[in-house]
C-alpha positions as CSV (number, residue, x, y, z in Angstrom):
1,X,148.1,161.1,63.7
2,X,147.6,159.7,67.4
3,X,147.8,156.1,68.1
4,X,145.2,154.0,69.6
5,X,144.3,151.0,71.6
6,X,141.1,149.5,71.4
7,X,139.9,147.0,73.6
8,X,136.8,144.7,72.4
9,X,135.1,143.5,75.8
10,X,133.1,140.8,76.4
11,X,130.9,139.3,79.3
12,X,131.0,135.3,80.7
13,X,126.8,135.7,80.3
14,X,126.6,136.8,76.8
15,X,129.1,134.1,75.5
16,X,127.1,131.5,77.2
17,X,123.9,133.1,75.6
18,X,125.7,132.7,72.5
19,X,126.5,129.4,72.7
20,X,123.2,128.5,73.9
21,X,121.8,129.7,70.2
22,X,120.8,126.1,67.7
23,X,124.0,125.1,66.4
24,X,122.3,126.0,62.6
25,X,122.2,130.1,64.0
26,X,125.5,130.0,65.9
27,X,127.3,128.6,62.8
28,X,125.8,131.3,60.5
29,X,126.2,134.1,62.8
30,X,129.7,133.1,63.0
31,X,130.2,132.5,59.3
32,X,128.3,136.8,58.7
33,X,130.6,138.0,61.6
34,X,133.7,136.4,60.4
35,X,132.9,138.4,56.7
36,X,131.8,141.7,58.4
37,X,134.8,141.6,60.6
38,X,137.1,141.2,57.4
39,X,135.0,143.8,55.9
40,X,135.3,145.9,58.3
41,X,139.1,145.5,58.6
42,X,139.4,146.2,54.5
43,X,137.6,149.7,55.6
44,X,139.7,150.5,58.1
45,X,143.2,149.7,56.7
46,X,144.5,152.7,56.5
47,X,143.5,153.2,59.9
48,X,144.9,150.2,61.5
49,X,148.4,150.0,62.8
50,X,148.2,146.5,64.0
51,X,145.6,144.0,63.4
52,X,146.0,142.7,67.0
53,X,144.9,139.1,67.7
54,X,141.8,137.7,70.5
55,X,143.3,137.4,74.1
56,X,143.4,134.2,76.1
57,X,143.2,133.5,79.8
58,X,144.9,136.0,82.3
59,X,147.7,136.1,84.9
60,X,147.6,139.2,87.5
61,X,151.0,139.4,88.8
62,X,151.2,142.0,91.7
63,X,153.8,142.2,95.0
64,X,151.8,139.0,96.2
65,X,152.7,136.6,93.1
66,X,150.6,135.3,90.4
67,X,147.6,134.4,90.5
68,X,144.7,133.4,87.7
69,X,142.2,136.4,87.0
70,X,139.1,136.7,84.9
71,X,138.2,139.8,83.3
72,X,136.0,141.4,80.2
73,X,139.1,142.0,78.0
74,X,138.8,139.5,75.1
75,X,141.2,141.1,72.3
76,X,142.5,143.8,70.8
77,X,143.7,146.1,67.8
78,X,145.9,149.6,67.1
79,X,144.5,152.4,65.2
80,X,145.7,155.8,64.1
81,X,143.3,158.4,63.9
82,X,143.5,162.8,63.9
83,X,141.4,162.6,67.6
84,X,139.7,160.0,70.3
85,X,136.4,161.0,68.7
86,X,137.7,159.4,65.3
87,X,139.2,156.6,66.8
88,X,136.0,155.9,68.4
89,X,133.9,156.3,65.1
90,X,136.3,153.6,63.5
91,X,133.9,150.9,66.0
92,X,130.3,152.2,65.4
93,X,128.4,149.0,64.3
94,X,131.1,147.2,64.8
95,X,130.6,142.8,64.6
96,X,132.1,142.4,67.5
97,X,128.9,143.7,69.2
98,X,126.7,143.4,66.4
99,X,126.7,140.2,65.5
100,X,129.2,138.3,67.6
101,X,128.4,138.2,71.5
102,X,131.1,140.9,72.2
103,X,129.8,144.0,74.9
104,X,131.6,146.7,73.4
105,X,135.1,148.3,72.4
106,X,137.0,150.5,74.7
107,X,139.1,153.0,73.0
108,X,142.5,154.4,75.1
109,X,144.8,156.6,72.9
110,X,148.6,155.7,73.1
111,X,150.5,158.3,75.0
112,X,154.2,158.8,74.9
113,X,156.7,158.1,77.3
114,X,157.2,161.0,79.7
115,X,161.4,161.9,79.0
């Protein structure tokens, strides 16, 4: 089994859309993506090697210092899976993109440290 990182993106423009919904549809579309998501995890759990957690603001640090960043990334979660392909299946219809405002899930498999 290979180890995987996905990545669940999400845009500044489709939060906003979301937030923009009635409060009456935000609350239930958070209340069915809450449940698929949980679903979805209780599918998955063999699969899943670490439930990983939604990310907060970030902090580039490069030769030049540190400095505040946006960018798309707005969690994460491990999987273990035979190929890439499988990995990848593991997100089809996935909440975060079907019912929460979330653009997609990058998949990137794990690779080991060169000796």
């Amino acid at each position: 089994m290979k180890t995987f990182l996905a990545i669940y993106t999400g845009t500044a423009e489709k939060l906003e859309q979301f937030k923009q919904l009635p409060e009456e549809e935000r609350s239930r579309r958070e209340t069915a993506g809450v449940k698929a998501w949980m679903e979805w995890g209780a599918r998955h759990a063999a699969a899943i090697v670490d439930d990983g957690a939604p990310l907060g603001k970030t902090k580039r640090i490069t030769s030049a210092g540190i400095a505040d960043i946006r960018n798309n990334i707005a969690g994460y979660v491990l999987v273990q899976a035979e190929s890439h392909e499988a990995a990848a299946r593991l997100f089809l219809e996935h909440p975060h993109f079907t019912i929460f405002p979330g653009d997609a899930v990058e998949i990137m498999e794990c690779l080991p440290m060169p000796v």
